[in-house]
C-alpha positions as CSV (number, residue, x, y, z in Angstrom):
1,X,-9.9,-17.0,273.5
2,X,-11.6,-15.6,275.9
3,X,-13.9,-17.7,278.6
4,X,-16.9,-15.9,280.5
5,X,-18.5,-18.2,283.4
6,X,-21.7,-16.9,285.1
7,X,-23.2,-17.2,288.3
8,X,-26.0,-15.9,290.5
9,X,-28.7,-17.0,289.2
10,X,-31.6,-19.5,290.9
11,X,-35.1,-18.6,291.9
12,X,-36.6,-16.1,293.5
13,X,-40.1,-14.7,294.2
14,X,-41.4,-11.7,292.5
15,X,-40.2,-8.5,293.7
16,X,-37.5,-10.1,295.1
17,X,-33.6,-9.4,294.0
18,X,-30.8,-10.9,292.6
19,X,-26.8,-10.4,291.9
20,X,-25.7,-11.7,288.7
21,X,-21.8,-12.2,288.1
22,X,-19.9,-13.3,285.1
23,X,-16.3,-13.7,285.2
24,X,-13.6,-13.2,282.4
25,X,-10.3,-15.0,281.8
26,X,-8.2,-16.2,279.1
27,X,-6.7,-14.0,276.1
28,X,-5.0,-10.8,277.8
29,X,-6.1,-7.2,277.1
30,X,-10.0,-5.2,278.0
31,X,-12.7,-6.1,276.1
32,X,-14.1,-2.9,274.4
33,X,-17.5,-3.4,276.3
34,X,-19.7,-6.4,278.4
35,X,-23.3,-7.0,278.0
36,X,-25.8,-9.3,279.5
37,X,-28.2,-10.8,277.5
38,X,-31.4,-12.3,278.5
39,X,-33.3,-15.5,276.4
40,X,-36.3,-17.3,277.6
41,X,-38.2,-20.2,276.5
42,X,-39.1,-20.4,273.0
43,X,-38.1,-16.8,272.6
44,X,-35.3,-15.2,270.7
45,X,-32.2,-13.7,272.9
46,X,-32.4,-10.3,274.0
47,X,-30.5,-7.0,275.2
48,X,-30.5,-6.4,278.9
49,X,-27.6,-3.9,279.5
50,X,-24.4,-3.0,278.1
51,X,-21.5,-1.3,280.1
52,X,-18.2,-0.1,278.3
53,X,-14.9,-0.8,279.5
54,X,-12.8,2.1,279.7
55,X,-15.0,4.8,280.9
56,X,-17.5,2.5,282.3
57,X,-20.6,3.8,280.3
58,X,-23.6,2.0,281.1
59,X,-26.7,1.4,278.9
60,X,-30.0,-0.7,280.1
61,X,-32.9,-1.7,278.0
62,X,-36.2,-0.1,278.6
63,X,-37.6,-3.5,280.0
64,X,-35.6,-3.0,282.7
65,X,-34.2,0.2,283.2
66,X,-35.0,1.7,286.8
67,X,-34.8,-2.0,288.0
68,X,-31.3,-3.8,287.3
69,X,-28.3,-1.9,287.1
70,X,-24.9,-3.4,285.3
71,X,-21.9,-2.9,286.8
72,X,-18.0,-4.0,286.6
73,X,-15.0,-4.4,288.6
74,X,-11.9,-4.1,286.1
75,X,-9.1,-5.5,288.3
76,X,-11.5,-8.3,288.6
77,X,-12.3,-8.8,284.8
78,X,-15.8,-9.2,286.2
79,X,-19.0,-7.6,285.3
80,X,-22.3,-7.6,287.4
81,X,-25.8,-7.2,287.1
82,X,-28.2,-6.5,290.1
83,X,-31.7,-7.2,289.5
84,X,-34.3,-5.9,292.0
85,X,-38.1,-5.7,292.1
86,X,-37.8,-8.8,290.1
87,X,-40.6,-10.3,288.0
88,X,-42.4,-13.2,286.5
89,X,-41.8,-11.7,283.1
90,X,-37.8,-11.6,283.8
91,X,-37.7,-15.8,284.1
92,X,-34.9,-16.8,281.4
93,X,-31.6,-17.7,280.6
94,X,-29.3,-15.2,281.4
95,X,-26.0,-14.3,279.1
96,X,-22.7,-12.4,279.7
97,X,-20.8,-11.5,276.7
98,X,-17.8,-9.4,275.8
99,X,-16.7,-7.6,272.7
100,X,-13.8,-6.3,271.0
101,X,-15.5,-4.0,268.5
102,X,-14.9,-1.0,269.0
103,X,-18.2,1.6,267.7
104,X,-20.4,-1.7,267.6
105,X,-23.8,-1.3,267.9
106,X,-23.8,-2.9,271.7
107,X,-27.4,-3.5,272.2
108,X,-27.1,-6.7,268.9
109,X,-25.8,-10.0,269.4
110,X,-23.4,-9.8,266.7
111,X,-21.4,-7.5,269.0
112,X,-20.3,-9.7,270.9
113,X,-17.0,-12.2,269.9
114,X,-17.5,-14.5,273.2
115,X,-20.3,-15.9,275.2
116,X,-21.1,-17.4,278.2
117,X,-23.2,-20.9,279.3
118,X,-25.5,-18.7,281.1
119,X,-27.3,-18.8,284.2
120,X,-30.9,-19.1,284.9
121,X,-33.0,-16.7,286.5
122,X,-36.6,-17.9,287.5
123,X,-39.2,-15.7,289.4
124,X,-42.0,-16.7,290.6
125,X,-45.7,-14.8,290.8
């Protein structure tokens, strides 16, 4: 098993930033890649940004790109996601996962083998 614990999250004021970190411990061995995922209220979870863990390969979601960049230290089995120029619009739950699935289409849920509780994000306008 594999246990991901986030943290960064709280409130902030539009256009304002934020460092999300999610930490990794548990079963040995790299993940093939970790994502964050993003859900708010009464809406279904979505992609933010993958990264992959050997050569560090980083994808974003439109939504987002240009604004939050993922990130990840791997002697630190910790993966990051700064936010900047935050807004209104970005206010949900946030999600760190990891997968082991190698060719996995990265930007679905079912990539991913292990979640975490999440952290919320809320902007204000």
């Amino acid at each position: 098993q594999v246990q991901l614990v986030e943290s960064g999250g709280g409130l902030v004021q539009a256009g304002g930033s934020l460092r999300l970190s999610c930490a990794a411990s548990g079963r040995t061995g790299s993940p093939y890649a970790m994502a964050w995922f993003r859900q708010a209220s009464g809406k279904e979870r979505e992609f933010v940004a993958f990264i992959t863990w050997d050569i560090g390969a980083a994808y974003v979601a439109g939504s987002v790109k240009g604004r939050f960049t993922i990130s990840r230290d791997a002697a630190k089995n910790t993966v990051f996601l700064q936010m900047n120029s935050l807004k209104f619009e970005d206010t949900a739950r946030y999600y760190c996962a990891s997968s082991r699935r190698v060719g996995a289409e990265l930007h679905e849920t079912r990539a991913y083998d292990y979640w975490g509780q999440g952290t919320q994000v809320t902007v204000s306008s």
